[in-house]
N, C-alpha and C positions, 0 to 999 in steps of 0.2 A: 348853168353852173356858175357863173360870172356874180349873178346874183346872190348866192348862195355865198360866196367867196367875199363878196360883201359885209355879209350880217355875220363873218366869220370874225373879219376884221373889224368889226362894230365891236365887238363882242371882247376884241383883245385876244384872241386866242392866235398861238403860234403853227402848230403842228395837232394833229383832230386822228380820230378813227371817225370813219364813216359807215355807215349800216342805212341802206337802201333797201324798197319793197318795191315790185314792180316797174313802173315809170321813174321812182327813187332809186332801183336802182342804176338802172340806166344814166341817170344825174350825179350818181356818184361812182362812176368807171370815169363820167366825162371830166370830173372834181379831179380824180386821182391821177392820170392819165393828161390834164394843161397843169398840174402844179404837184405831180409829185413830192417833193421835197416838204409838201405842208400837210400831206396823209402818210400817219405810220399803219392803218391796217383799213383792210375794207374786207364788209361786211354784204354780200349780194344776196338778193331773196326774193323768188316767185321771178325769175327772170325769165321771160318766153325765149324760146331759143327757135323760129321759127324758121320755114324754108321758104323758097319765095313765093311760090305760090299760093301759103299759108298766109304769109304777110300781106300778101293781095291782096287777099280774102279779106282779112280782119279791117285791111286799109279801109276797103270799099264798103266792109256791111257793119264795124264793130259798132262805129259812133254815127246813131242816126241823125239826121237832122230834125229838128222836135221846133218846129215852128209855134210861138205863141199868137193864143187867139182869141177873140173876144167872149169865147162859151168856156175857154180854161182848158181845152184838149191835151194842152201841156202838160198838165200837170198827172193826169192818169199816164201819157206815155211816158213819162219821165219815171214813175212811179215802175212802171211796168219796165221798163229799162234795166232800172237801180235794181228789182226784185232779180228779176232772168238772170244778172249777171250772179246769182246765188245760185240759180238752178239748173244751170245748163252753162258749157263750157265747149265755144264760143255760146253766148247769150243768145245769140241769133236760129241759133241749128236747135230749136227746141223738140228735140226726140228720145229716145231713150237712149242712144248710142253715146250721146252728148250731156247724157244727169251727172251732176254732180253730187257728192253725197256730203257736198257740209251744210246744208237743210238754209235755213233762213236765220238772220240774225231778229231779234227783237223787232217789233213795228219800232217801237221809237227809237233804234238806232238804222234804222232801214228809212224813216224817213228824215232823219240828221242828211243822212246822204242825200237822200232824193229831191231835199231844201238846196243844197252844194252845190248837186248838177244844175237844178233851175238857176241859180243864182250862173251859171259859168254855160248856158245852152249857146250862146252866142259861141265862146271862143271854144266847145268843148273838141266837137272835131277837129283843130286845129291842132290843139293838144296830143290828143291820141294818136292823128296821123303822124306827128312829128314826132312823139317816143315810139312807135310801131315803125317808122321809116330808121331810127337810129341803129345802127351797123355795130351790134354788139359782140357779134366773131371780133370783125376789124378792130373795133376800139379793144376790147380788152385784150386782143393781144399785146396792147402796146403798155400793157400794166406793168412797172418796177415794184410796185407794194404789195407786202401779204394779201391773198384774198382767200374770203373764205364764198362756196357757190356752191347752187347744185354740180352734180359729175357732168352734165354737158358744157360744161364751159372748159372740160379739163385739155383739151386740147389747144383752148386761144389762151388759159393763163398759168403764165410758168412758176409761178410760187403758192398753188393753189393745195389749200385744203379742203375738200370737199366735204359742201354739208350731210352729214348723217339726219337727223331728223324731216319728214318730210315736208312740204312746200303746204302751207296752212294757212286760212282765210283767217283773220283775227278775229273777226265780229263774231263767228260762228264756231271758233276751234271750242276745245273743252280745256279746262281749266289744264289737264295734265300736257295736254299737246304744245300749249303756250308755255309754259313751266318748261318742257323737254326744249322749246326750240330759243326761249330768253336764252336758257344755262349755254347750252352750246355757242349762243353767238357771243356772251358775256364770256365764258373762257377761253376762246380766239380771241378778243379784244384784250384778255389780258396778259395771253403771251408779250414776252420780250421784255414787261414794264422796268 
């Protein structure tokens, strides 16, 4: 978040709205929550809300370790990584209990990503573990800013609108479902101006 606050201040900018996806959003409850006074509205989306033994789970199985090697085995598992996390939700439980139905994004935005992971395999688990470790009951209850989220967060934050539109994968949604969920978070961001 520290970081972030940085390139805010590069930027010249005084007071922001924030709109966070997954790991993002978790980075901006953590924004909102060390400097409120510089966020007027925050934005949360695809936020897991897990219990502990869910977060165990994801701790220990989400982000494999994908050692590189001299035949390139990385690069299929990375591949196959990037794809699962399209087809199954967690990525690892691949059954039918666990399909997802936002099917596959494009090969060539499936492998933008799958480029991403390889280029970050070293530090990836570290990454994950440590937004999947972040305490997002605890932190968001300590939110003073509008927030807009899904209704499970409606217990930790007290000036919450809860998002109507549902929780949607970008690369895969349909034109109408990104349209439904821009408008919504673009008219929460423009309240109060």
């Amino acid at each position: 978040a520290a970081a972030i606050w940085q390139i805010v201040d590069a930027l010249g900018l005084d007071r922001i709205d924030l709109y966070g996806w997954l790991t993002g959003a978790r980075m901006a409850i953590e924004m909102a929550v060390t400097v409120p006074q510089r966020v007027r509205r925050l934005a949360l989306d695809g936020i897991s809300l897990l219990d502990d033994a869910e977060r165990d789970a994801y701790i220990e199985n989400y982000s494999p370790r994908i050692e590189p090697d001299q035949i390139g085995s990385q690069v299929h598992a990375t591949w196959q990584f990037c794809r699962d996390q399209y087809l199954f939700l967690p990525w690892y439980q691949r059954d039918a209990a666990h399909r997802r139905a936002t099917g596959l994004p494009s090969a060539d935005l499936l492998h933008i990503k799958a480029a991403d992971v390889l280029k970050s395999l070293d530090m990836l688990p570290a990454i994950l573990r440590a937004s999947l470790s972040y305490p997002v009951r605890e932190r968001a209850a300590l939110l003073t800013v509008p927030a807009l989220a899904e209704a499970g967060l409606a217990q930790s934050i007290a000036d919450l609108t809860i998002m109507q539109s549902q929780v949607i994968e970008p690369l895969t949604a349909s034109g109408s479902l990104l349209a439904a969920k821009s408008s919504e978070i673009a008219r929460f961001l423009s309240l109060g101006e």
